[in-house]
N, C-alpha and C positions, 0 to 999 in steps of 0.2 A: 297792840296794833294801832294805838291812837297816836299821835303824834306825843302827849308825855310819855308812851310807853318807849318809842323810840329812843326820846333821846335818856333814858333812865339808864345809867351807868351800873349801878347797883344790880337792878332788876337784871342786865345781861351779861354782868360777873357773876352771879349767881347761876343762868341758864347756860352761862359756859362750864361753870364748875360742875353741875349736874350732868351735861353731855359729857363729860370728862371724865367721868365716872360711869354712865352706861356707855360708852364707845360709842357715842352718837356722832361721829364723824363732821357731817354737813352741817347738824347743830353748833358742834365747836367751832367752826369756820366761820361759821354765821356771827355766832357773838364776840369772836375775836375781830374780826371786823367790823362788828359796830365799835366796838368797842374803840377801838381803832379812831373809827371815822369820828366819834365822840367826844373823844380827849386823847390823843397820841402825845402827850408830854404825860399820863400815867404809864406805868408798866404791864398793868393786869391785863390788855390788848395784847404786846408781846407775847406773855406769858404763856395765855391761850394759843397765841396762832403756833409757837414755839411748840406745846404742846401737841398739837395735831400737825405738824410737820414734821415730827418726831414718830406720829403711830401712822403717819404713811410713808416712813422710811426717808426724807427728806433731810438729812444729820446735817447737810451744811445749811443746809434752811432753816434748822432750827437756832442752829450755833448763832447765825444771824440774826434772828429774834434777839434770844439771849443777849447775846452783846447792845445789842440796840437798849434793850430793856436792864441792864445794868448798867450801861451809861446815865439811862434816865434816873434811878434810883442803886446806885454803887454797893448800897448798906443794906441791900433786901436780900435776906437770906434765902428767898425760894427762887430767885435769878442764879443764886451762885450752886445749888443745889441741884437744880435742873442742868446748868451746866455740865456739873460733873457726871450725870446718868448720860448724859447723853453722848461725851466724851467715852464714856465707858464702853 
């Protein structure tokens, strides 16, 4: 909640991965967009937000992610992965 806690990259790749796994919804929002607001020339942002635009039914909004987030990093195999499920 401190201002390092905010801008700690790490700390809310980690709190996304965890909501992502209990189906925390609002949580995965949350740190996809910090995540986001923090460094948008990483992936791990997309990733997240792609993830939860995906478990609420949003397939062209995640596609979007996705592409966005394999533009940024081409050669990451969990952009081209996630692609394909959701594709699915």
């Amino acid at each position: 909640r401190d201002d390092a806690g905010s801008a700690d990259r790490v700390a809310w790749l980690t709190l996304g991965r965890v909501a992502l796994r209990l189906n925390d919804l609002p949580r995965l929002r949350q740190a996809a967009s910090r995540l986001l607001s923090i460094d948008a020339s990483q992936p791990d942002g997309r990733l997240l937000m792609a993830a939860w635009q995906r478990r609420r039914g949003d397939l062209d909004g995640a596609l979007r992610s996705l592409d966005a987030a394999i533009e940024i990093a081409p050669r990451q195999s969990e952009a081209w992965a996630m692609r394909s499920v959701v594709l699915k």
